[in-house]
N, C-alpha and C positions, 0 to 999 in steps of 0.2 A: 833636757828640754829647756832649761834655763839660761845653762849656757847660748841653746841654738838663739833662742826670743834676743839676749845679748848681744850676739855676734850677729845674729839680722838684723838689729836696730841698729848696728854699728857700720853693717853692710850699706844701709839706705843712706847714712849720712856720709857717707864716704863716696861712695860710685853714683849719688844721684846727679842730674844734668844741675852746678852749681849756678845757671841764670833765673831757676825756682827755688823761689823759698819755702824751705819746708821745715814742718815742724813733725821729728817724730818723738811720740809718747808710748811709755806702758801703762794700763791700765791697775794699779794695786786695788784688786777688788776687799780683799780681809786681810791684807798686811801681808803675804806672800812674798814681796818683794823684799819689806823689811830686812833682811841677812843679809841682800845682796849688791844695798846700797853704794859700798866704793867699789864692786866691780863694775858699776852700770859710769861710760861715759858720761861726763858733765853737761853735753850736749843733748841728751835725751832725758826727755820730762817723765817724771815719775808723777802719775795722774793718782792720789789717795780716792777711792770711793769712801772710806769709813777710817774714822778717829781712830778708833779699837783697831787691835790687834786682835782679827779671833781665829789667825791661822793655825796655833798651836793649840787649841781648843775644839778644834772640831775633830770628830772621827773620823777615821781611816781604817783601811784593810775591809776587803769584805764587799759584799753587794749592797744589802745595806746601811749599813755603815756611811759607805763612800757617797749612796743616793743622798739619804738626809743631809750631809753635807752639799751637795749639788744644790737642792731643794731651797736649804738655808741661804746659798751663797746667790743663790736667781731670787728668794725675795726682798732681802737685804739690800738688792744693788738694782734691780728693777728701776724705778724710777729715778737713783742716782745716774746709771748709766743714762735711762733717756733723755736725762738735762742734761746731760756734758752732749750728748751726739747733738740732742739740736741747742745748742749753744754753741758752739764748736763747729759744728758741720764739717767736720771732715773727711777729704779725699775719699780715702781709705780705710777703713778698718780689717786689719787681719785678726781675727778669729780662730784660736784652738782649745784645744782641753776643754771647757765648760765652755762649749758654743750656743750652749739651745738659749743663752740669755740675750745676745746681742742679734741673733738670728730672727728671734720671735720682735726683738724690737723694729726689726726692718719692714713689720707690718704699720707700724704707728710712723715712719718717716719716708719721706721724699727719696726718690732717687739717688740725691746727692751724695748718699756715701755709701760706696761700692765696697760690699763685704766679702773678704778672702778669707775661704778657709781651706786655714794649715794644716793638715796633716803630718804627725809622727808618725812615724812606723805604718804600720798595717792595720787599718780601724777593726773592730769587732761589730761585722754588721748587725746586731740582733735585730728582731722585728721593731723593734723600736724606734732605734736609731735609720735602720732604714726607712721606716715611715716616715718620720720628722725630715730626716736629710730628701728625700722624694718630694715631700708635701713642700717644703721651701726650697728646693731647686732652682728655680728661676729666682729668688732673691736672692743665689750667691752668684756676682759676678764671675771669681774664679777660685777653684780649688787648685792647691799646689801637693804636689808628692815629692816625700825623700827619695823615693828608689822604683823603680819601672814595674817591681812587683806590683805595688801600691796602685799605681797607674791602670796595670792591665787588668788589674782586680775590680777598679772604682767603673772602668769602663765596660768588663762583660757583667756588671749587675745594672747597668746603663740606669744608675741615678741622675746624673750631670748631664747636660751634651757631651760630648765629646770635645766640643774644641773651647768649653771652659776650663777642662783638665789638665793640669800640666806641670811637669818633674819640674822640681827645685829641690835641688839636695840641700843637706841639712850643710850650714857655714861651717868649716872645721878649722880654719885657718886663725889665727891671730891675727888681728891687722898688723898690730906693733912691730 
C-alpha cells in the first residue's frame, strides 16, 4: 500500500496536463510516513498532522486492537485535518485505509474538494462499513478499484452509482 500512495503520487506529477499547477501531498496523520522519507520524491509534500510520532505506539492485530487505534487516529486529527482542507482547499482529496475521518469531514465543507476513495484489494463489506460508505455515497465523488473483481463486487451491492466507479490498478511500474 505504500508503495502504491508513492508510485501514485509519482504518477500524478509525472503524467499530469504540465499547463496546471499542481501541488500533490501525503497527509502523515501519527508519523506513518516517517521510514519512508527518502523514498518519497522531493516534489511531493509530506503534510505532518502531529509533532509526535505515535505510529509505533499504537496497537495492532486484532479487531480491537486495530478499532482503538482507528478511533485515536480520527480524534487526534479531526480538527487538524479540517484546518488544512479549508485552508488549503484542494482539488482532490484521495482517501484510503482510515477514510471515515476525511469522509465525515466532507459534512463541514463546501463542495470544492472532490473526495476519492481508493481502494485496495477487496473491501470487507461488514454492516458497518456498508452503512457508513451508503449513508455518504453521494459525498464521494469517485471510487477507484485495483482489479474488476473489486469493481463488480462494489457494483452488485450497488453502494456508489455506477458511473462513480471505476478500475485504477494499483502503479507497479518504476518511473526511473
Amino acid at each position: 500500500t505504500v508503495s502504491s500512495v508513492i508510485r501514485s503520487a509519482e504518477s500524478i506529477i509525472k503524467y499530469c496536463d504540465t499547463k496546471k499547477k499542481i501541488n500533490v501531498s501525503i497527509i502523515d496523520a501519527i508519523g506513518e510516513w516517517d521510514s519512508y522519507k527518502n523514498n518519497i520524491n522531493n516534489k511531493i509534500n509530506i503534510i505532518k498532522l502531529n509533532n509526535k510520532n505515535y505510529f509505533n505506539f499504537l496497537p495492532r492485530g486484532g479487531f480491537f486492537k486495530s478499532r482503538f487505534s482507528y478511533f485515536f487516529i480520527f480524534f487526534i486529527n479531526f480538527f487538524k485535518l479540517k484546518n488544512i482542507l479549508q485552508e488549503k482547499k484542494p482539488d482532490f482529496l484521495i482517501v484510503h485505509l482510515i477514510t471515515s475521518l476525511p469522509i465525515i469531514l466532507s459534512l463541514f465543507k463546501k463542495k470544492e474538494t472532490k473526495i476519492i476513495l481508493r481502494l485496495s484489494g477487496l473491501p470487507k463489506l461488514n454492516i458497518i462499513r456498508y452503512s457508513f460508505w451508503k449513508l455518504f455515497s453521494k459525498k464521494i465523488y469517485c471510487v477507484t478499484c485495483p482489479t474488476i473483481a473489486t469493481y463488480n463486487n462494489l457494483i452488485k451491492k450497488k453502494i456508489f452509482e455506477k458511473n462513480r466507479i471505476n478500475i485504477l490498478r494499483d502503479p507497479a511500474i518504476l518511473l526511473n
